[in-house]
C-alpha atoms as a printed R data frame, in Angstrom:
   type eleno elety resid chain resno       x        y       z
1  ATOM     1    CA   UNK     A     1 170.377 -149.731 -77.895
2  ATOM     2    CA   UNK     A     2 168.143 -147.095 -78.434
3  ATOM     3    CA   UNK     A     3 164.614 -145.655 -77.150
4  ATOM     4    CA   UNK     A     4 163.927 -142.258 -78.601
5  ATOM     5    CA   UNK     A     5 164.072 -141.538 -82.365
6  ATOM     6    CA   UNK     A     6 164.892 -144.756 -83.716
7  ATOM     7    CA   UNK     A     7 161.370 -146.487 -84.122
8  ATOM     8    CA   UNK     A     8 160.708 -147.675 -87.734
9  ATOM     9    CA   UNK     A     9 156.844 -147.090 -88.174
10 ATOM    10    CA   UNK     A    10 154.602 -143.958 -87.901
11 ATOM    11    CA   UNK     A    11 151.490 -144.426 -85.194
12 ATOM    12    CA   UNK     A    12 149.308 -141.488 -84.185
13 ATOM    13    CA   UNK     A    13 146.069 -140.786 -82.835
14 ATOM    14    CA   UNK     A    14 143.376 -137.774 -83.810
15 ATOM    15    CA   UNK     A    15 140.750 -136.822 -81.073
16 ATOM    16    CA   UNK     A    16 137.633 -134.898 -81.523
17 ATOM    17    CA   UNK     A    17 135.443 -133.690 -78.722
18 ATOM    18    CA   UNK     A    18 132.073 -132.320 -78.908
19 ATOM    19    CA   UNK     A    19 130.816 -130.902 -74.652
20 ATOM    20    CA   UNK     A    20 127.328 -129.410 -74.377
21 ATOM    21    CA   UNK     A    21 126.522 -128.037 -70.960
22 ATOM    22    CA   UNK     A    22 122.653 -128.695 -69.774
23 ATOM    23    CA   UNK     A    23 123.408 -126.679 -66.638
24 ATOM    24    CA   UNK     A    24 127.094 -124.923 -66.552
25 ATOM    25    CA   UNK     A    25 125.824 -123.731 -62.950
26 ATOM    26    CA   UNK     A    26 125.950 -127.367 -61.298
27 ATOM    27    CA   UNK     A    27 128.166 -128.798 -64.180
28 ATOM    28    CA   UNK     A    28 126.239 -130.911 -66.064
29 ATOM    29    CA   UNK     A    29 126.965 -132.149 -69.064
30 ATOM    30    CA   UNK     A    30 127.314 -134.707 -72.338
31 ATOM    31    CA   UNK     A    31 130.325 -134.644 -74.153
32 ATOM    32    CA   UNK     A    32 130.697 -137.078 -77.922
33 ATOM    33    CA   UNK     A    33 134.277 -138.148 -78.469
34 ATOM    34    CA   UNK     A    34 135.397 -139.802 -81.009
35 ATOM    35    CA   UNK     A    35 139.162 -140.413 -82.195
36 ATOM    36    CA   UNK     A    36 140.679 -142.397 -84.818
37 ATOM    37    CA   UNK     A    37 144.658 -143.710 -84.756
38 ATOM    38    CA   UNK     A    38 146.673 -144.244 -88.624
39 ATOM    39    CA   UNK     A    39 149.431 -145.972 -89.028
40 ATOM    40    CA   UNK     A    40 152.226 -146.376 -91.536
41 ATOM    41    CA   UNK     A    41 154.871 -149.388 -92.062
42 ATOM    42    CA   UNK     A    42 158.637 -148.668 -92.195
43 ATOM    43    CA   UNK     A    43 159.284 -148.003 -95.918
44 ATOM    44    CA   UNK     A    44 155.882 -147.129 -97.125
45 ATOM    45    CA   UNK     A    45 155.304 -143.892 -98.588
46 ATOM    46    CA   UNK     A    46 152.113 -141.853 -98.451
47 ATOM    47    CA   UNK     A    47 150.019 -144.780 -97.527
48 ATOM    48    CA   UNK     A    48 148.840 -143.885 -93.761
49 ATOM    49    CA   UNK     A    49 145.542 -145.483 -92.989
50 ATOM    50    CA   UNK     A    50 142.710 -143.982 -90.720
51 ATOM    51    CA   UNK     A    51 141.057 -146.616 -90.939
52 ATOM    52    CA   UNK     A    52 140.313 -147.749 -87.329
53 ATOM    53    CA   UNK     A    53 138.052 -145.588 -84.804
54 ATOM    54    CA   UNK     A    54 139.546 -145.899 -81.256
55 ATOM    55    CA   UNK     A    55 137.526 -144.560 -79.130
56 ATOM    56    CA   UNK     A    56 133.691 -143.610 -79.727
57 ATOM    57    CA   UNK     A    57 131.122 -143.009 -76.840
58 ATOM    58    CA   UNK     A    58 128.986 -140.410 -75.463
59 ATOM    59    CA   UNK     A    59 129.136 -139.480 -71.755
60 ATOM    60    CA   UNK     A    60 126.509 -138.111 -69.404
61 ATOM    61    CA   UNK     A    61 128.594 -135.884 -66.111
62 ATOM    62    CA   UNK     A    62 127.102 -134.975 -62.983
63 ATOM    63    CA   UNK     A    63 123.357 -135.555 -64.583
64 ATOM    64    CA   UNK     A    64 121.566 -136.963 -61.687
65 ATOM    65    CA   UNK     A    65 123.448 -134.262 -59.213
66 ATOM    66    CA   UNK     A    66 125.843 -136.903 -57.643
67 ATOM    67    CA   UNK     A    67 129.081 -135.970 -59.562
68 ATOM    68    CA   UNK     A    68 128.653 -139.216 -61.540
69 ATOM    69    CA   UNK     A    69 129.548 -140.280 -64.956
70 ATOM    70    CA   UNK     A    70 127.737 -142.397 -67.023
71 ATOM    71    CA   UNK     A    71 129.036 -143.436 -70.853
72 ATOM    72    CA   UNK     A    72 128.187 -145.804 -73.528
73 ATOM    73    CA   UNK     A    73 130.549 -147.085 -76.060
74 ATOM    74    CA   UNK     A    74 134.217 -147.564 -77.557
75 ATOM    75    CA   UNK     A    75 136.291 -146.308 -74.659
76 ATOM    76    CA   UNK     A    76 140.066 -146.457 -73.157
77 ATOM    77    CA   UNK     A    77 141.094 -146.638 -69.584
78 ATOM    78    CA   UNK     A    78 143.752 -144.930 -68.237
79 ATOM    79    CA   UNK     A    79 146.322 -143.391 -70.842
């Protein structure tokens, strides 16, 4: 058996990342991600879909001066 190199689909993920600083002095800031994943079957050609979004939220850091983080949305834990 076999790990590494012999999986028969095609699964990725694109990430994009927006930050806006409100104050870089005490580090706060809101940052917009959003990332969508395709996916093609085994023996398929040139039919990848990005049709899913992932992840989609918007999070607030350090806004209320307590090194917090606040977010609302799509989100993952721990990858």
């Amino acid at each position: 058996k076999f790990s590494l190199g012999n999986q028969a689909d095609t699964y990725g993920e694109l990430e994009f990342d927006y930050t806006r600083y409100i104050n870089k002095e005490k580090n706060q800031s809101i940052d917009v991600v959003w990332m969508t994943s395709f996916y093609e079957a085994f023996g398929t050609e040139n039919e990848m879909q990005f049709d899913k979004t992932a992840q989609l939220y918007v999070r607030g850091n350090n806004l209320l001066g307590n090194k917090e983080v606040l977010w609302i949305g799509k989100r993952y834990y721990h990858r």
